[in-house]
C-alpha positions as CSV (number, residue, x, y, z in Angstrom):
1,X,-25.7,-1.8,25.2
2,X,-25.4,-4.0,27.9
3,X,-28.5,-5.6,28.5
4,X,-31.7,-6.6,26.8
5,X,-34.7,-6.9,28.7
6,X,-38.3,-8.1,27.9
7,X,-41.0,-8.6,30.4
8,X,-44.8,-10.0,30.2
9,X,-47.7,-9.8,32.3
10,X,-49.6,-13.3,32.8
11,X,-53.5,-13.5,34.9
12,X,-53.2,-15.4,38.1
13,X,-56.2,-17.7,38.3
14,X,-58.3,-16.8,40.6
15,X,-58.0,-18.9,44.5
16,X,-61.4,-19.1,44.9
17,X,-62.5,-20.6,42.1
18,X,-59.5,-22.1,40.5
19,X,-59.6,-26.5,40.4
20,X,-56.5,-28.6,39.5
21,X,-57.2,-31.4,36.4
22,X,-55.2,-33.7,34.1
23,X,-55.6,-31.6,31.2
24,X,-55.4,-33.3,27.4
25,X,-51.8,-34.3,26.6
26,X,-52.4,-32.0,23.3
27,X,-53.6,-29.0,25.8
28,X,-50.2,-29.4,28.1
29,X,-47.9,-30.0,24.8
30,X,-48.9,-26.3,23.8
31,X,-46.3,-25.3,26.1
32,X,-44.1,-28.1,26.1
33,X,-44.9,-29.8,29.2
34,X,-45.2,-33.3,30.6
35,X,-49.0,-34.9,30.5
36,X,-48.9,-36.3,33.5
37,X,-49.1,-33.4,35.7
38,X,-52.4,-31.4,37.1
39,X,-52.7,-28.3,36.5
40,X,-55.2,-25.1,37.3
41,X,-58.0,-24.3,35.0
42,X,-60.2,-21.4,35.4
43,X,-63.5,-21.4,36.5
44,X,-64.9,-18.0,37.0
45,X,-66.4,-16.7,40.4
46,X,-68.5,-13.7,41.9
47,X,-65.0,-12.9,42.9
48,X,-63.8,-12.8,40.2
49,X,-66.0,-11.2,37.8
50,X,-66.8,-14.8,36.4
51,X,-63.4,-14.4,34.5
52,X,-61.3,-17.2,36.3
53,X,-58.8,-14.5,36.9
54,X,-57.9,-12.7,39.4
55,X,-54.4,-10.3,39.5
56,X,-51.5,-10.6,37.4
57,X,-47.5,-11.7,37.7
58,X,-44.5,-10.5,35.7
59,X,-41.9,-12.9,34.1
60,X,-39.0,-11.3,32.8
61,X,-36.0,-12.6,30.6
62,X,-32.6,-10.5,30.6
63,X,-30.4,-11.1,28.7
64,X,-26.4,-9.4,29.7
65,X,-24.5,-8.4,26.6
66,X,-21.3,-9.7,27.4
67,X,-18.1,-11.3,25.4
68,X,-20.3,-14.5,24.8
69,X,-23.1,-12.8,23.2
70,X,-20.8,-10.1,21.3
71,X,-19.2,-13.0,19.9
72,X,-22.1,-14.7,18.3
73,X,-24.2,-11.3,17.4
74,X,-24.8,-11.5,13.6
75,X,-25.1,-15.1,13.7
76,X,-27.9,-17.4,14.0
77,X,-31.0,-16.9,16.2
78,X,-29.9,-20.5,17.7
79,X,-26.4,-19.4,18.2
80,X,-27.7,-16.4,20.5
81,X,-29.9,-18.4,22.5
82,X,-27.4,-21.2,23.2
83,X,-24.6,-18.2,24.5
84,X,-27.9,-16.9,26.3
85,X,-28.2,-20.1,28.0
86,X,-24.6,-20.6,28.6
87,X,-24.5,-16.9,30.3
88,X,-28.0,-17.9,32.7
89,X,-30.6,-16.5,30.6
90,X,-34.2,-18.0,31.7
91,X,-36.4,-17.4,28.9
92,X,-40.0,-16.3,29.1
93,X,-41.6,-19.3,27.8
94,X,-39.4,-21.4,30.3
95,X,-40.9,-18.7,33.6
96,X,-44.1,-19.4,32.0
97,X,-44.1,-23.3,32.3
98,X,-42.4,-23.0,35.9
99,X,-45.4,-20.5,36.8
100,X,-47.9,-23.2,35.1
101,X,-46.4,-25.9,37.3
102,X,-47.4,-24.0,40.8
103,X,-50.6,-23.2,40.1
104,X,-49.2,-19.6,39.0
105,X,-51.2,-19.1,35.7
106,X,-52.6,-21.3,33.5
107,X,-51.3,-23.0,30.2
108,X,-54.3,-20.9,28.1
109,X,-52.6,-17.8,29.5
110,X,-49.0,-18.9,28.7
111,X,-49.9,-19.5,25.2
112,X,-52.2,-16.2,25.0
113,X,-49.2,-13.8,26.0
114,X,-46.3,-15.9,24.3
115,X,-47.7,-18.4,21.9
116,X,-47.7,-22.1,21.0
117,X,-44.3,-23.5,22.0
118,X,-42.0,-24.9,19.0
């Protein structure tokens, strides 16, 4: 095996109806982010089906099997994820929050496809 690959698909909010707001400090620490930023909320549109949502985008995380990760296979679930880092693994939840921050998707849909950050 030499690599391990996962992908998701998050909705894109939708342009015409999307609107930027502080969301709640509790709502933006789902995903681990800071407070202080705006971020998209959905609203729903005629073109959109009244959904907020329009079109999807892929994050992916791969992660290359390589001495590193050999060495610390069997170990603990932290131990893989530090080599992971250490090798340039970007992890879903860490796409997600990027994708958050442009106006990408929205920090419901992050937690929807991957969950409640730890």
């Amino acid at each position: 095996m030499r690599t391990i690959l996962s992908q998701r698909l998050l909705r894109r909010p939708c342009a015409a109806c999307r609107h930027g707001e502080r969301l709640q400090p509790e709502e933006i620490a789902r995903i681990g982010l800071d407070s202080r930023l705006e971020l998209y909320r959905p609203t729903g549109c005629s073109e959109c089906d009244f959904t907020g949502y329009s079109g999807r985008i892929g994050i992916h995380e791969a992660l290359t099997v390589d001495d590193g990760i050999r060495a610390v296979l069997g170990g603990t679930a932290s131990a893989i994820a530090s080599a992971a880092v250490a090798g340039g693994t970007t992890f879903l939840y860490e796409q997600g929050r990027r994708l958050c921050m442009t106006g990408d998707t929205t920090v419901d849909e992050v937690v929807r496809v991957l969950g409640e950050a730890d």
